[in-house]
N, CA, C, O and CB atoms as a CASP TS submission, in Angstrom:
PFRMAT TS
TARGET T0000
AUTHOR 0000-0000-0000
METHOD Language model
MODEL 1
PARENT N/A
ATOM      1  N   UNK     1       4.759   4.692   5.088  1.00  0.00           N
ATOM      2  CA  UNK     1       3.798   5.397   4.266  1.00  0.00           C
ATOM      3  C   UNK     1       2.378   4.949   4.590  1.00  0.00           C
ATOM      4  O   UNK     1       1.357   5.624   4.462  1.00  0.00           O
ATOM      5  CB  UNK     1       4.100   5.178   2.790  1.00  0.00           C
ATOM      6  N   UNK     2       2.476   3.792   4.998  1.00  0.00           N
ATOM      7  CA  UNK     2       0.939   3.398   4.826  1.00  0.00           C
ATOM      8  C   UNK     2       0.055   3.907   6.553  1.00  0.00           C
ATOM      9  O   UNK     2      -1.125   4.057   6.872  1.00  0.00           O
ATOM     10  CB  UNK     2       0.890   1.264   4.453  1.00  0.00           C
ATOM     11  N   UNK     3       1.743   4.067   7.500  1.00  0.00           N
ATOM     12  CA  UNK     3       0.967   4.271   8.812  1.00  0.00           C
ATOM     13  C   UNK     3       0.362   6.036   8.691  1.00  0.00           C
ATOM     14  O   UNK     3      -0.303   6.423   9.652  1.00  0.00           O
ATOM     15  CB  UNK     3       2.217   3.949  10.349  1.00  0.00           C
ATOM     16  N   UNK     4       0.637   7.156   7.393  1.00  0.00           N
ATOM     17  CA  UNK     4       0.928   8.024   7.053  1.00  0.00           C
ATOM     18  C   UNK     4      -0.516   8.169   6.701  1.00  0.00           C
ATOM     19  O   UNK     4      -1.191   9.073   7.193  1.00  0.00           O
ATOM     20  CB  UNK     4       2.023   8.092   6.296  1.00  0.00           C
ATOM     21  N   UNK     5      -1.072   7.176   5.742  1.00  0.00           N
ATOM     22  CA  UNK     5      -2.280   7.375   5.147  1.00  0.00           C
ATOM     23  C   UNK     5      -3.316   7.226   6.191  1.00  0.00           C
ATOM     24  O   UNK     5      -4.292   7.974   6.130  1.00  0.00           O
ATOM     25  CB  UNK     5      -2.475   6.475   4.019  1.00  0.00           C
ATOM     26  N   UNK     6      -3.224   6.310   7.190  1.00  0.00           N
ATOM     27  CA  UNK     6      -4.142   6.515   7.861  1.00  0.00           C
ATOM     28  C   UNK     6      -4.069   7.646   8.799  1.00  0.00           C
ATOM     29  O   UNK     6      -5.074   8.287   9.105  1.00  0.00           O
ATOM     30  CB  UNK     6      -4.373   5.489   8.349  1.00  0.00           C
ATOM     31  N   UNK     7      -3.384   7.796   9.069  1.00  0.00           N
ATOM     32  CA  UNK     7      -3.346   9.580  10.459  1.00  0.00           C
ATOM     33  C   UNK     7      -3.996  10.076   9.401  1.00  0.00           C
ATOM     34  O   UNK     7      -5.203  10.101   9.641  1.00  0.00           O
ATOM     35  CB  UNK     7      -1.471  10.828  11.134  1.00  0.00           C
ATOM     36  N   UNK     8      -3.631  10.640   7.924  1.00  0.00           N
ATOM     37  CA  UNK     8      -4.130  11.644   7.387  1.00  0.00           C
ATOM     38  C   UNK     8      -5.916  11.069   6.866  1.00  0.00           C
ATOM     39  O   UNK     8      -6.736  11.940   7.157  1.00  0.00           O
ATOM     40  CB  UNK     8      -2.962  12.119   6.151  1.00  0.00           C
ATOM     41  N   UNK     9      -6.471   9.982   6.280  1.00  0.00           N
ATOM     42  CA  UNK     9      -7.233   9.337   5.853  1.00  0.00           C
ATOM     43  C   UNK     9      -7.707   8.387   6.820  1.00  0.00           C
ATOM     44  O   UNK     9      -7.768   7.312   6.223  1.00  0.00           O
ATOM     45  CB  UNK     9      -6.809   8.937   4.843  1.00  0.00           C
ATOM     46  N   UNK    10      -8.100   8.227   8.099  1.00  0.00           N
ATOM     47  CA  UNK    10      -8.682   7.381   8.961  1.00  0.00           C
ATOM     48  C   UNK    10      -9.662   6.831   8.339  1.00  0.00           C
ATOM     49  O   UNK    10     -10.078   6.131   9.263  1.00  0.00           O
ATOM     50  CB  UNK    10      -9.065   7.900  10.085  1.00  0.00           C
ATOM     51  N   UNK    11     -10.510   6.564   7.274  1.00  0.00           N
ATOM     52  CA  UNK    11     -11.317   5.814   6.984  1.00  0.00           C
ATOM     53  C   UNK    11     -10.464   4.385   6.240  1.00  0.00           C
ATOM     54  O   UNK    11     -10.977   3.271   6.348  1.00  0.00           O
ATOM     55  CB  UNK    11     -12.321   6.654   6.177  1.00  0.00           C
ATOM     56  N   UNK    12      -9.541   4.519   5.723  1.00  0.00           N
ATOM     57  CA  UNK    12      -8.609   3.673   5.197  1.00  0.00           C
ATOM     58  C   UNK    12      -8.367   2.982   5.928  1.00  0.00           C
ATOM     59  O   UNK    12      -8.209   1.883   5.397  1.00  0.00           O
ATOM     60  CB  UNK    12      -7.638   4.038   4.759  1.00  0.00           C
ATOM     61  N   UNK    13      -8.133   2.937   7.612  1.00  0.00           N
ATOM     62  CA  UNK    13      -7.563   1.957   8.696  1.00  0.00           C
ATOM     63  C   UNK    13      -7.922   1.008   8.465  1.00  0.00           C
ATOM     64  O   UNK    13      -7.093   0.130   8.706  1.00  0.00           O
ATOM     65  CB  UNK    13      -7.777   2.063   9.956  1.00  0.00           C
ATOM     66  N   UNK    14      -9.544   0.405   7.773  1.00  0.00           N
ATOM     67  CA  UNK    14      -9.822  -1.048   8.097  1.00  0.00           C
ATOM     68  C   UNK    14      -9.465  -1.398   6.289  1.00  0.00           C
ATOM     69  O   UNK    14      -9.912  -2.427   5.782  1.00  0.00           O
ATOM     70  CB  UNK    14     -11.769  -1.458   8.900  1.00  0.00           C
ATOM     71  N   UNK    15      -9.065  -0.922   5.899  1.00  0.00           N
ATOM     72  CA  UNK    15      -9.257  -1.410   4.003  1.00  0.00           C
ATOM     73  C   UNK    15      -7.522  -1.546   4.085  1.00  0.00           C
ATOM     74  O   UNK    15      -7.171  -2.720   4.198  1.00  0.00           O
ATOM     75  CB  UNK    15     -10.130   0.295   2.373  1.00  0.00           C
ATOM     76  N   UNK    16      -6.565  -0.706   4.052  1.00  0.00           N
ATOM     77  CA  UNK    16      -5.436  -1.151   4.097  1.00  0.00           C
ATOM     78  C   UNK    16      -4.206  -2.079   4.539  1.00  0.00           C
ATOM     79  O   UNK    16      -3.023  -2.125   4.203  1.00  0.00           O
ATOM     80  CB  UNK    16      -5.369  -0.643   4.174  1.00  0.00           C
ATOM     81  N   UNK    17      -5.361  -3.122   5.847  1.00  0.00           N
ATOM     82  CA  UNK    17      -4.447  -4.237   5.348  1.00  0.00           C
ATOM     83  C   UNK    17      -4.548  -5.280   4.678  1.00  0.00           C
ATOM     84  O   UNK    17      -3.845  -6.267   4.898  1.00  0.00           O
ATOM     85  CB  UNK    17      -4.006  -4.693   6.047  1.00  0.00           C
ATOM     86  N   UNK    18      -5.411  -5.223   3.784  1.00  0.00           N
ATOM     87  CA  UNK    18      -5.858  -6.333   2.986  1.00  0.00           C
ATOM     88  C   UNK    18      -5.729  -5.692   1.664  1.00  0.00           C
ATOM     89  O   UNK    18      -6.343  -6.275   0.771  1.00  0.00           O
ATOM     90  CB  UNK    18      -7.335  -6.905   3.331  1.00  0.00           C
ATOM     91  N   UNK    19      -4.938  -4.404   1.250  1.00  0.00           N
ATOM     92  CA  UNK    19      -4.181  -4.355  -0.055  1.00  0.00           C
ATOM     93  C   UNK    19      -2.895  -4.710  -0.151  1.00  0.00           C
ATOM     94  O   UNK    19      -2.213  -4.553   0.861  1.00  0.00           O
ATOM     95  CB  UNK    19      -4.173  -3.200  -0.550  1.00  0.00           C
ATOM     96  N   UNK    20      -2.293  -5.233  -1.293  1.00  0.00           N
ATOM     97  CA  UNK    20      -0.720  -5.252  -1.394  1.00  0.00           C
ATOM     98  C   UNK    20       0.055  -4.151  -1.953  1.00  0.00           C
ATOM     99  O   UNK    20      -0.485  -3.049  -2.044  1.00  0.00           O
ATOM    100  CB  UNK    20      -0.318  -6.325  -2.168  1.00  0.00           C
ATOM    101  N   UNK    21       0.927  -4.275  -2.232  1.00  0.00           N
ATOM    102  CA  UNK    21       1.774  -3.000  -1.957  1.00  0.00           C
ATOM    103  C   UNK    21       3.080  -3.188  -3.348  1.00  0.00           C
ATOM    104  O   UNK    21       3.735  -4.227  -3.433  1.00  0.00           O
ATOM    105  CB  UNK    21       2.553  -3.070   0.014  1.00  0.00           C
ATOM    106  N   UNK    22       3.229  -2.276  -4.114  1.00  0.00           N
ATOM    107  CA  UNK    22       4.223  -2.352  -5.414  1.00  0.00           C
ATOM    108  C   UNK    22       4.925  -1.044  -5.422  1.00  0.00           C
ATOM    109  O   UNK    22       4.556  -0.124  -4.692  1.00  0.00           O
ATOM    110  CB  UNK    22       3.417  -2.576  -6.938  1.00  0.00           C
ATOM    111  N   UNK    23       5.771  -0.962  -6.106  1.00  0.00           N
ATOM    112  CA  UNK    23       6.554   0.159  -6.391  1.00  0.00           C
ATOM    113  C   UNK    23       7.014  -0.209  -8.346  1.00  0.00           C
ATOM    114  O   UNK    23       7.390  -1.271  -8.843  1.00  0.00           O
ATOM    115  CB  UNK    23       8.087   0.178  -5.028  1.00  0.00           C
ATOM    116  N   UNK    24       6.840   0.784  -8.836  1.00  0.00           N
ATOM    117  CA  UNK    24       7.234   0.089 -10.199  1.00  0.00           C
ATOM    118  C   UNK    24       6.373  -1.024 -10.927  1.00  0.00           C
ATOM    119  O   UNK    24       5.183  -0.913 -11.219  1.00  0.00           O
ATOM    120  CB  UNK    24       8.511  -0.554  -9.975  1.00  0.00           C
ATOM    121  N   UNK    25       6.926  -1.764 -11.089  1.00  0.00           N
ATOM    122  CA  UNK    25       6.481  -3.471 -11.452  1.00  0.00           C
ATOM    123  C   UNK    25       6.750  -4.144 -10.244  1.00  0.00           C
ATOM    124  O   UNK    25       6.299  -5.280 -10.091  1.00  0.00           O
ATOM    125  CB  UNK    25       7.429  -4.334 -12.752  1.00  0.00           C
ATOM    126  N   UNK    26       7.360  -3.652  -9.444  1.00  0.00           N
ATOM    127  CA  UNK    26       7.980  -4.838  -8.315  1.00  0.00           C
ATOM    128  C   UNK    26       6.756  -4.600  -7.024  1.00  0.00           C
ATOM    129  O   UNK    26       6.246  -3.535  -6.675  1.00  0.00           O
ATOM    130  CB  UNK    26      10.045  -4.369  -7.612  1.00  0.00           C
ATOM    131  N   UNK    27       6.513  -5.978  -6.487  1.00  0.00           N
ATOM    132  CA  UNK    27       5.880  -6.240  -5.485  1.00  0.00           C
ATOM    133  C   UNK    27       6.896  -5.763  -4.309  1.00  0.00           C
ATOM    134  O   UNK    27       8.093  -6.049  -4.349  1.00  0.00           O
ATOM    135  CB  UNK    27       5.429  -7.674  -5.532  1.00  0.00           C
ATOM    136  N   UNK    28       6.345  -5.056  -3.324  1.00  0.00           N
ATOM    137  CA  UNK    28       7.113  -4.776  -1.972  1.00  0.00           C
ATOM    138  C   UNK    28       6.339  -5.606  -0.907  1.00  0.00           C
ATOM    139  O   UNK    28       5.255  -6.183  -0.992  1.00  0.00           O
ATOM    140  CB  UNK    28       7.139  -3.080  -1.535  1.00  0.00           C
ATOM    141  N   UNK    29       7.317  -5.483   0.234  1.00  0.00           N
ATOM    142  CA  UNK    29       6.729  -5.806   1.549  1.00  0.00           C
ATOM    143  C   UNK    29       6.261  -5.046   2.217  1.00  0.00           C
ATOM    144  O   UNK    29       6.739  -3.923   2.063  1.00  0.00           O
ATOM    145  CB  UNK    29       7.357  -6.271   2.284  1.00  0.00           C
ATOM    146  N   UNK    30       5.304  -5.146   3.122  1.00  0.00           N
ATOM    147  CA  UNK    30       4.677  -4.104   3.682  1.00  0.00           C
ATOM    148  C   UNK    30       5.621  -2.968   4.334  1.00  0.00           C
ATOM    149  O   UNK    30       5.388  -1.781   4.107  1.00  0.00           O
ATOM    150  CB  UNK    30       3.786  -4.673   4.635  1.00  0.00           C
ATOM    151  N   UNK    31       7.040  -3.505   5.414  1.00  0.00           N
ATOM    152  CA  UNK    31       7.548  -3.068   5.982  1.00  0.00           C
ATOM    153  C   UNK    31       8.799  -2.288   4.722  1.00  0.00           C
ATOM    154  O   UNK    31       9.528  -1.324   4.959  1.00  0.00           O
ATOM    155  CB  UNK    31       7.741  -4.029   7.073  1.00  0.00           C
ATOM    156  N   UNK    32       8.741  -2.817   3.836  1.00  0.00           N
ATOM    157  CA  UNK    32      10.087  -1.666   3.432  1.00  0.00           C
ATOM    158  C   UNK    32       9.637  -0.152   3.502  1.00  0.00           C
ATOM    159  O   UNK    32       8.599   0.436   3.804  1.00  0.00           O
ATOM    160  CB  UNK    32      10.692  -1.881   1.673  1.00  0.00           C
ATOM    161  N   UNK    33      11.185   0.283   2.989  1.00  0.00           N
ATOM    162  CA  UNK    33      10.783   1.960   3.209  1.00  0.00           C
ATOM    163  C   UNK    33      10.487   2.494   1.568  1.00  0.00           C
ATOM    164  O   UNK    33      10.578   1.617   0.709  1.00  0.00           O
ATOM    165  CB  UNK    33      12.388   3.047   4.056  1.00  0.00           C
ATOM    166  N   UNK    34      10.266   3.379   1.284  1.00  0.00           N
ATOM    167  CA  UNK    34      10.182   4.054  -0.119  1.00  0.00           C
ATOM    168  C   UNK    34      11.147   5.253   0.239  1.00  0.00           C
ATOM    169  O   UNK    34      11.279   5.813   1.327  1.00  0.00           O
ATOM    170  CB  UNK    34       8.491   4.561  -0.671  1.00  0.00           C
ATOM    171  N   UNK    35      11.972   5.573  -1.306  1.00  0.00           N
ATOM    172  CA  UNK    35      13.129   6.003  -1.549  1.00  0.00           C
ATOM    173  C   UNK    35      12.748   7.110  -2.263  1.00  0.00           C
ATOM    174  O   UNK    35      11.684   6.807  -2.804  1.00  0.00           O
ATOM    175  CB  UNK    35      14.015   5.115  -2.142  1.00  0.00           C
ATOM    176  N   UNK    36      13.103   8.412  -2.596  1.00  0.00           N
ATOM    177  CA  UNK    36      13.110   9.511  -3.091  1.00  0.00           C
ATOM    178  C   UNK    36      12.334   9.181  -4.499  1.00  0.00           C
ATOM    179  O   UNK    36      12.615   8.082  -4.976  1.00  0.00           O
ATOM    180  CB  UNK    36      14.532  10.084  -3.108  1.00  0.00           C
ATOM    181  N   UNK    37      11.592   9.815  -5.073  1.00  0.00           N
ATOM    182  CA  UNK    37      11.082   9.462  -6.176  1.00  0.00           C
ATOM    183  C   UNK    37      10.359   7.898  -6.712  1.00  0.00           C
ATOM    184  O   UNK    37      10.031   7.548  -7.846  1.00  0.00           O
ATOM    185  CB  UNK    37      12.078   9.801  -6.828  1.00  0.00           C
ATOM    186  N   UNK    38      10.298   7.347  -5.724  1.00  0.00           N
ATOM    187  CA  UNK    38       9.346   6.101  -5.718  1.00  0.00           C
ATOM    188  C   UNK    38       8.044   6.136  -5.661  1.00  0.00           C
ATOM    189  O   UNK    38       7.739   6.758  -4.643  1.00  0.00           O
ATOM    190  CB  UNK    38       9.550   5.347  -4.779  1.00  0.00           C
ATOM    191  N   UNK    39       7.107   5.786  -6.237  1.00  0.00           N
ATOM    192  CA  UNK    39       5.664   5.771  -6.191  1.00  0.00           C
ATOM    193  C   UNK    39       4.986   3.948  -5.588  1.00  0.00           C
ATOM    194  O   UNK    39       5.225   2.832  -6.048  1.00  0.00           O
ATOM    195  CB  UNK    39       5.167   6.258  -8.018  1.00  0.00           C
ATOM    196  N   UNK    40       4.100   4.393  -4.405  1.00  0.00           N
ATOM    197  CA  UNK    40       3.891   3.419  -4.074  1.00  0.00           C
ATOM    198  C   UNK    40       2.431   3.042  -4.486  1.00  0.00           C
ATOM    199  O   UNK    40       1.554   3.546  -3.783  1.00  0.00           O
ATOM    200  CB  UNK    40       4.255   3.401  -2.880  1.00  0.00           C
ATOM    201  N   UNK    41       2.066   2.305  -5.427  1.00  0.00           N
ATOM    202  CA  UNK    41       0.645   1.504  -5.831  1.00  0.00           C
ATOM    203  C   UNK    41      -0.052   0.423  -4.734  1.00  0.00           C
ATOM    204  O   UNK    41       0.531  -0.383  -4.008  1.00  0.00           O
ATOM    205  CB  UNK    41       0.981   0.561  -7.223  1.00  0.00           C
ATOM    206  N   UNK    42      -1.013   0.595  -4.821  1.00  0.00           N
ATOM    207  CA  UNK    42      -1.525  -0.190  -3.905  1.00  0.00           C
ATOM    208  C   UNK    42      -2.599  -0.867  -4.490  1.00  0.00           C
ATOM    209  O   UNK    42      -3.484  -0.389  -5.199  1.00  0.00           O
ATOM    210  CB  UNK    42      -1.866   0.478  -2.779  1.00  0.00           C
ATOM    211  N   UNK    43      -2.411  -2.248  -4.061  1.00  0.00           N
ATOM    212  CA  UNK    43      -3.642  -2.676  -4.782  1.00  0.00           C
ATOM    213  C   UNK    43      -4.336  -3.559  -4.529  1.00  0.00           C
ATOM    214  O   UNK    43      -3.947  -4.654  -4.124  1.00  0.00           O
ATOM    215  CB  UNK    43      -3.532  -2.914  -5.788  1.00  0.00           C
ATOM    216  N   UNK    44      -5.427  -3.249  -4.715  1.00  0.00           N
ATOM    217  CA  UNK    44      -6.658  -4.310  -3.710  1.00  0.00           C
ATOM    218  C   UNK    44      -6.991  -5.575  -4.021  1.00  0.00           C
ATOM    219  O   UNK    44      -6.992  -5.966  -5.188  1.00  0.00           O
ATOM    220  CB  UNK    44      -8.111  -3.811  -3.675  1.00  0.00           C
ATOM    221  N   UNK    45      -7.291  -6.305  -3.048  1.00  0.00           N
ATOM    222  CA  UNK    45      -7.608  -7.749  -2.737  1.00  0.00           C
ATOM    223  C   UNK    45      -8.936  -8.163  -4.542  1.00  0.00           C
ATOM    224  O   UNK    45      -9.905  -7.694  -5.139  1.00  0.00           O
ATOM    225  CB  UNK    45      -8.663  -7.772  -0.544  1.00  0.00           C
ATOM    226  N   UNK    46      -8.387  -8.813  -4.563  1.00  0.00           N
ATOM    227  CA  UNK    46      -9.327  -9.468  -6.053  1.00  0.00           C
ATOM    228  C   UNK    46      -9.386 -11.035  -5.705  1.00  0.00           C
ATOM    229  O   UNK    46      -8.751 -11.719  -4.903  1.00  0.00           O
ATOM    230  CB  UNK    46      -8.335  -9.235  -7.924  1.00  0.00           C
ATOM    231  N   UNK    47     -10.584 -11.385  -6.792  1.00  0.00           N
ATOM    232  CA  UNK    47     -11.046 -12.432  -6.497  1.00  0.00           C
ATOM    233  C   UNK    47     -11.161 -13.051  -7.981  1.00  0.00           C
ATOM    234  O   UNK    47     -11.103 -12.294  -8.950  1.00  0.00           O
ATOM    235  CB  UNK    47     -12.257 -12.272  -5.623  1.00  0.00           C
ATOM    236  N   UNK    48     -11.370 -14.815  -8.185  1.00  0.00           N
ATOM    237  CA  UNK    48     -11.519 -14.351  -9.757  1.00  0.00           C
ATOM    238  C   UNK    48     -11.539 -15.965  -9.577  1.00  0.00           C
ATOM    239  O   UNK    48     -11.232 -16.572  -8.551  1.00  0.00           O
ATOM    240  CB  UNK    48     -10.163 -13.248 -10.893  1.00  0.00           C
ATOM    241  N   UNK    49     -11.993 -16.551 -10.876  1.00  0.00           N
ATOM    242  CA  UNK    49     -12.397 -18.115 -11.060  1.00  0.00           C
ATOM    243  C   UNK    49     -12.299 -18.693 -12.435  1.00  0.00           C
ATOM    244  O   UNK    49     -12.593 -19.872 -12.632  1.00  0.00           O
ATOM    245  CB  UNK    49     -13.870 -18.357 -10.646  1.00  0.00           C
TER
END
């Protein structure tokens, strides 16, 4: 999915690998696949003190 967003969204190439990646509540790995009716969240690098 994510090699998906960039063909379609090329400005994303340099921002998407420095988001992580969830489905649900659950944290994924970059490399899994997404399954019929799965929504994949993405979410960006934060900072905080």
């Amino acid at each position: 999915m994510l090699q998906a967003l960039i063909e379609h969204y090329p400005a994303l190439s340099d921002q998407l690998p420095r988001v992580a990646c969830a489905v649900g509540d659950a944290m994924r790995a970059r490399q899994d696949y997404l399954y019929g009716g799965e929504t994949l969240v993405l979410l960006p690098p934060v900072s905080g003190g």
